[in-house]
C-alpha positions as CSV (number, residue, x, y, z in Angstrom):
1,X,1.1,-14.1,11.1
2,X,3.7,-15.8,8.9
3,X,4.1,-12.9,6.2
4,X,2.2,-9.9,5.3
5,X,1.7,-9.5,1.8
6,X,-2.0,-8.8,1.3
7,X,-5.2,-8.8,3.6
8,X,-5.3,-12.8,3.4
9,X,-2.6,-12.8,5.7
10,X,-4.7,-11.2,8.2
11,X,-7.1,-13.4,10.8
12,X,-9.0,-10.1,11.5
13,X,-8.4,-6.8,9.7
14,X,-10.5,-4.7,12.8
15,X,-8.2,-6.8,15.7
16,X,-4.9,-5.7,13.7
17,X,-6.4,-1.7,13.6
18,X,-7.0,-1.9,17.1
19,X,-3.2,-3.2,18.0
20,X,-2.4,0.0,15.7
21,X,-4.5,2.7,17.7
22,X,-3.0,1.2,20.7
23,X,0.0,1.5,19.7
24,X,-0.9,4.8,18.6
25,X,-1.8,5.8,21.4
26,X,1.4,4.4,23.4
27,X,4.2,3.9,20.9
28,X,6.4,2.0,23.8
29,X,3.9,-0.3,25.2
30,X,6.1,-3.1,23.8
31,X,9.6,-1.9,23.5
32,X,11.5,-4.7,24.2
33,X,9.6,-7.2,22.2
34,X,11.8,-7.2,19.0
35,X,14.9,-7.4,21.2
36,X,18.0,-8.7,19.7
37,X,15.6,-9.1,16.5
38,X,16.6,-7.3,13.3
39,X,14.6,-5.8,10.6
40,X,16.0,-6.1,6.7
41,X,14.3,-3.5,4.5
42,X,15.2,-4.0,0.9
43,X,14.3,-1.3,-1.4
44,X,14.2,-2.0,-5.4
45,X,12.7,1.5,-5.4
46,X,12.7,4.7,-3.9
47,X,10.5,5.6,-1.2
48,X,10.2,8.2,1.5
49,X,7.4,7.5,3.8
50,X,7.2,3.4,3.8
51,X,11.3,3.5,4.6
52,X,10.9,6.3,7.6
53,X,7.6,5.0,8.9
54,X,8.7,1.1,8.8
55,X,11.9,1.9,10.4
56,X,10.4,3.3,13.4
57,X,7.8,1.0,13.7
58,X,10.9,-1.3,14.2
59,X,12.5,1.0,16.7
60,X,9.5,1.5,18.7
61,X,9.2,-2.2,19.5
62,X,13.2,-2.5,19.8
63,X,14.4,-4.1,17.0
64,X,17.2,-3.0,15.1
65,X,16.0,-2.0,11.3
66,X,19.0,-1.8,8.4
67,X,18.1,-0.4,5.5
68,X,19.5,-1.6,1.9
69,X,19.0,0.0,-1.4
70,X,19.0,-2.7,-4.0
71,X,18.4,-0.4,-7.0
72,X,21.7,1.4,-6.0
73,X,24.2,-0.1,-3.9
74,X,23.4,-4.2,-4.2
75,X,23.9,-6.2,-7.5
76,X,21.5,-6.6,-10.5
77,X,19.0,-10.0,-9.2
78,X,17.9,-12.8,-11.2
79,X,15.1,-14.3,-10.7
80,X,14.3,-16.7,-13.5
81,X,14.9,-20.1,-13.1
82,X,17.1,-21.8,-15.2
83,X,18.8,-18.6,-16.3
84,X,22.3,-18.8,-17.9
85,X,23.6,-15.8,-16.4
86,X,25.4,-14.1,-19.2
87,X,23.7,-10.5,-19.2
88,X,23.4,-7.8,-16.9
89,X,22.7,-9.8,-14.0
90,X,24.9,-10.8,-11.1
91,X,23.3,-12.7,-8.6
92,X,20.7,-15.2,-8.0
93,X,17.5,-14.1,-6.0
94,X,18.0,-17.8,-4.8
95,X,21.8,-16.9,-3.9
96,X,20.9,-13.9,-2.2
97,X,17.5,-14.8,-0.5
98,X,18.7,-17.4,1.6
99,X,21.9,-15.5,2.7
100,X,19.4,-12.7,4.3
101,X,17.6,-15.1,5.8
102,X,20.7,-15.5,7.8
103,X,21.3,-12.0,8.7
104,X,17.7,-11.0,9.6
105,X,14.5,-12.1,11.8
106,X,12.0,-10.4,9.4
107,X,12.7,-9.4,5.6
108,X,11.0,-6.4,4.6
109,X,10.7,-6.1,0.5
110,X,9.6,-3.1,-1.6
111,X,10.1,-3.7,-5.3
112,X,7.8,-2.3,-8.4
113,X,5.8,-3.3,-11.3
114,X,7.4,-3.1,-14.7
115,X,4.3,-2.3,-16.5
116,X,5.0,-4.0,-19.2
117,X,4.7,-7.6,-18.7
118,X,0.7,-8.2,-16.9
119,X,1.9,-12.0,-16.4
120,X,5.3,-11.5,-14.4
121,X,3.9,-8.5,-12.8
122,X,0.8,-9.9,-11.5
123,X,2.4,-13.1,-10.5
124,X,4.5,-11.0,-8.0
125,X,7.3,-12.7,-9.2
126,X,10.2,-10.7,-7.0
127,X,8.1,-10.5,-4.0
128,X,7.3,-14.1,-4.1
129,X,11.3,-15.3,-4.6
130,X,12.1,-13.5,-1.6
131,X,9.0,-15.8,0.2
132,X,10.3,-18.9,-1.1
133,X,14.1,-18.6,-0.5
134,X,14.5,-16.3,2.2
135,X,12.8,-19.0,4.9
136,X,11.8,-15.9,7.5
137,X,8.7,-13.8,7.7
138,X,8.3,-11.9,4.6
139,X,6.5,-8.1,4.7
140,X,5.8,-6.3,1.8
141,X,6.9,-2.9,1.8
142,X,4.9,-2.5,-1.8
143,X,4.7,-5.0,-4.7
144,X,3.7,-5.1,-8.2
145,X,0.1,-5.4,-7.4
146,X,-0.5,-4.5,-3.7
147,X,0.5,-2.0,-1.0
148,X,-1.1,-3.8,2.1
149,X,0.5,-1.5,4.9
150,X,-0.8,2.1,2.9
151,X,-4.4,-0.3,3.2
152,X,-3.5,-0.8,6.4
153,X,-3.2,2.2,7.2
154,X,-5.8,3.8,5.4
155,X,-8.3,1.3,7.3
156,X,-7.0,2.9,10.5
157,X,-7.6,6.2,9.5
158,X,-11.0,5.7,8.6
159,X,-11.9,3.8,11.6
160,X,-10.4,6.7,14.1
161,X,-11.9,10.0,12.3
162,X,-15.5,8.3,11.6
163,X,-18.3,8.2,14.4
164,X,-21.3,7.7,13.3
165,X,-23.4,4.4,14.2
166,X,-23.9,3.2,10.3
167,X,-21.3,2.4,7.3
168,X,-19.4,5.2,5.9
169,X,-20.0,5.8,2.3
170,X,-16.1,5.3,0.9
171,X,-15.6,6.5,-2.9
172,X,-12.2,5.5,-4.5
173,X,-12.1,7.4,-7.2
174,X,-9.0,7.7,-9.8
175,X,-7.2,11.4,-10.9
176,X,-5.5,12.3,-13.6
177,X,-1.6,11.9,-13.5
178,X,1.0,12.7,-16.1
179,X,2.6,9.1,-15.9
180,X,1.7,5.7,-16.5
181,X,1.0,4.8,-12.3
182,X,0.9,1.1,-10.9
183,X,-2.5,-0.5,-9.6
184,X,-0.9,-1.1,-6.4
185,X,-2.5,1.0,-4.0
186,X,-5.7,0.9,-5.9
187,X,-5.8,-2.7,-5.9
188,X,-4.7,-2.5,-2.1
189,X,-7.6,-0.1,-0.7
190,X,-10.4,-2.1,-3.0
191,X,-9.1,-5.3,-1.1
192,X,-9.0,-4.3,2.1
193,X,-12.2,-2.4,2.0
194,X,-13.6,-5.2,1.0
195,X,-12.9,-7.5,3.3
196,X,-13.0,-5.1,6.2
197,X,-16.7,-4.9,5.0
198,X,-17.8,-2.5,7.0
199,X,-18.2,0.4,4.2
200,X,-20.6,0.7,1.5
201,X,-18.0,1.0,-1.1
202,X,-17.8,2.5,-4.3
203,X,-15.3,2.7,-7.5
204,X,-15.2,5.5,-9.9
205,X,-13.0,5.8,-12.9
206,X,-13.1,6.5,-17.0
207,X,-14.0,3.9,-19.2
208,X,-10.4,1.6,-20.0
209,X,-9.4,2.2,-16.2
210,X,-11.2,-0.9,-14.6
211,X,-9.1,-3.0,-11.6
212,X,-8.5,-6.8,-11.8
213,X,-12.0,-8.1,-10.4
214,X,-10.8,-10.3,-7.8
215,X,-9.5,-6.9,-6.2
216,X,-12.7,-5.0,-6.5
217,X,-15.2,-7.4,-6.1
218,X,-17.8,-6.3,-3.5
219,X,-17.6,-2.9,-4.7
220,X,-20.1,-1.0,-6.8
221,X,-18.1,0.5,-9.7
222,X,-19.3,3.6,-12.0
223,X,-17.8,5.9,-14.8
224,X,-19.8,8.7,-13.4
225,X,-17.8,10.7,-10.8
226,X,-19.9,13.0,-9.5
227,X,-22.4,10.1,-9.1
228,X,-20.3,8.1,-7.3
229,X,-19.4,11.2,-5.1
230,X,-22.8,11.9,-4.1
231,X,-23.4,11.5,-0.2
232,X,-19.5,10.5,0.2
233,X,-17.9,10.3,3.8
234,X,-14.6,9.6,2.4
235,X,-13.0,10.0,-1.2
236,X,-9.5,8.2,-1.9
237,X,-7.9,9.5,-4.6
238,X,-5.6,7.8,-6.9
239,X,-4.2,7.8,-10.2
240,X,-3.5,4.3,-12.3
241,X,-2.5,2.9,-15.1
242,X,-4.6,0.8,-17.5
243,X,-5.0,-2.6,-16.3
244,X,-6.6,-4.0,-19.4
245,X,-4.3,-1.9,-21.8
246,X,-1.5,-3.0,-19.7
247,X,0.6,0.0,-18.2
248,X,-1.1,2.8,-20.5
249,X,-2.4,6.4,-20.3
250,X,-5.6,6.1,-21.8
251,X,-7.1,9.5,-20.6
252,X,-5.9,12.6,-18.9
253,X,-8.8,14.1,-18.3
254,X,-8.4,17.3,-16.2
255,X,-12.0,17.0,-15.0
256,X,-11.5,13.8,-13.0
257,X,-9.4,15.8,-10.6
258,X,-11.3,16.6,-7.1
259,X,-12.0,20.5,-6.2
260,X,-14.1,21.8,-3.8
261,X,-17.1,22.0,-6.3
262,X,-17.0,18.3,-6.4
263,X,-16.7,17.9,-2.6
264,X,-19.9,20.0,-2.4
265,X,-21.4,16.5,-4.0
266,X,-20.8,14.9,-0.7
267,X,-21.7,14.6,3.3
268,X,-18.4,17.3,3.9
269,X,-16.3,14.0,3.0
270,X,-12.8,13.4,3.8
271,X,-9.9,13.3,1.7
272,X,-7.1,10.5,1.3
273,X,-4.4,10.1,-0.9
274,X,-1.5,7.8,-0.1
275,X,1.1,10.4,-0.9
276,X,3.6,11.9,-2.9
277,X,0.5,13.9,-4.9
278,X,0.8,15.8,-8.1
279,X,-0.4,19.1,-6.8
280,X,-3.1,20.6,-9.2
281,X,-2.8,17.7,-11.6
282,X,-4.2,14.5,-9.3
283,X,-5.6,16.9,-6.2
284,X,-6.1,20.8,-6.4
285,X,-4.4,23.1,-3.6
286,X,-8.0,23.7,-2.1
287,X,-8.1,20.7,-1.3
288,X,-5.1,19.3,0.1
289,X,-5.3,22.8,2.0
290,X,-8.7,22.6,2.9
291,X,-9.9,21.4,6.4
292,X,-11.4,17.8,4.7
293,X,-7.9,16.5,3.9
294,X,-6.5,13.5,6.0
295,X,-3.2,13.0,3.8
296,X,-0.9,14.3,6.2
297,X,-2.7,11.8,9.3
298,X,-3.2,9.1,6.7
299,X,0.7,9.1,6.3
300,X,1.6,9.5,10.4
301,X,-0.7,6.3,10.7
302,X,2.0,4.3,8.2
303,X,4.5,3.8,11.6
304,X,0.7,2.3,13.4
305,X,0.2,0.0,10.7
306,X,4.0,-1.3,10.7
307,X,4.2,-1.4,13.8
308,X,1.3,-3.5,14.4
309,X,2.3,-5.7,12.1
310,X,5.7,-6.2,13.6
311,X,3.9,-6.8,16.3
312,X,2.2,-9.8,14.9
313,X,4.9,-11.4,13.1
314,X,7.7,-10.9,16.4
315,X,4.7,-13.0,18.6
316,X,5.8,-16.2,16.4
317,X,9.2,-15.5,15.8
């Protein structure tokens, strides 16, 4: 594995869950593999889980993992080409790219979508400077379209709680939020689902909410919840913004939230959500409370599906 930025980087999506669960199940099996290897984790936004959970991925395999906060502490980037330089920025993406090349054995990036501009956001424009200039393995930590170690993880946590001999029945089904969200982790879970293949898979959202098609391709898409929710195993729930009215609130429909009366709909499903959750708004207490919720495993498998990838990308280094 070269970089990480989306399920295409990945030969075999059930081999890499597997390294996960074993890692999982012994978090030192391979603790001096990153040895004298460092970790760079650049953050254009804030984050919580993806910084802890990456960093002790990175510990757990001994590498050292430094954490940077562009948005705060590092200088405005350009990353235009061409650009006379006479605004608010201060350095070059292809300045600063090459220069952490230098300093670290893997560059992990998290940046964000601006939601304004489709084109620039969907052409992954910071994540793909970083690839291009940096010249070491490049893991995304979140982009402006994808989050491929929340999929990651989610994949793991589907395959570890579900033991039946037939496909689950997975419904990704979006909430109500009170801002404009990104499509990232929407786009993410369709993708990997999808190529995982081994769910029967369906997408459920209002009319004006429908995902870029080469994400959700594979998947059978409806605007009726509660038929879509109908013999469920799992339900991921997730708010996002228009992708066709790019970046906007087009409904904020209070009945599109899940409650236990819409859980009744399915086979006693489980709940996902990649976390942090608007509490009553996205996902009501009952069920976040309730005994079908997985966010709280979901999120302790993030350091699995780091740490597996890590564990990929130090093999070749």
């Amino acid at each position: 594995m070269k970089n990480f930025i989306s399920v295409h980087d990945v030969s075999d999506v059930n081999a890499l869950v597997g390294k996960a669960l074993a890692y999982k199940a012994d978090p030192f099996r391979d603790k001096t593999l990153g040895a004298n290897k460092r970790a760079g984790l650049l953050f254009l936004n804030p984050s919580m889980r993806t910084r802890l959970s990456t960093r002790i991925a990175a510990n757990n395999l001994g590498m050292d993992a430094i954490v940077f906060n562009i948005d705060k502490e590092g200088w405005a980037l350009e990353l235009e080409e061409g650009a006379v330089m006479n605004g608010t920025t201060v350095e070059h993406v292809k300045d600063a790219a090459p220069v952490l090349g230098q300093y670290f054995d893997i560059l992990c990036v998290r940046t964000f979508p601006s939601l304004t501009n489709k084109a620039d956001d969907y052409g992954e424009a910071v994540i793909n400077q970083f690839i291009r200039y940096a010249g070491i393995p490049v893991v995304s930590l979140e982009s402006a379209t994808l989050h491929p170690l929340q999929s990651l993880a989610d994949i793991i946590t589907i395959k570890e709680t579900f033991a039946e001999k037939r496909k689950p029945r997975v419904v990704l089904t979006w909430a109500p939020h009170v801002k404009a969200l990104p499509q990232c982790v929407a786009n993410s879970f369709a993708q990997w689902v999808n190529a995982w293949g081994e769910a029967d898979f369906v997408i459920t959202h209002p009319e004006g909410y429908a995902l870029d098609e080469k994400f959700t391709n594979g998947a059978v898409i409806t605007h009726n919840q509660d038929e879509a929710l109908q013999g469920a195993d799992y339900i991921y729930v997730k708010n996002w913004s228009s992708y066709q009215d790019y970046g906007k609130i087009l409904s904020t429909d209070p009945s599109w939230m899940l409650t236990n009366a819409k859980r009744a709909l399915t086979n006693n499903a489980k709940v996902m959500h990649c976390l942090p959750v608007r509490r009553n708004v996205e996902l009501s207490d009952e069920i976040l409370d309730g005994p079908g919720s997985l966010v709280t495993q979901e999120a302790g498998n993030r350091v699995w599906s780091a740490q597996a990838v890590f564990g990929e990308i130090l093999k070749e280094c």
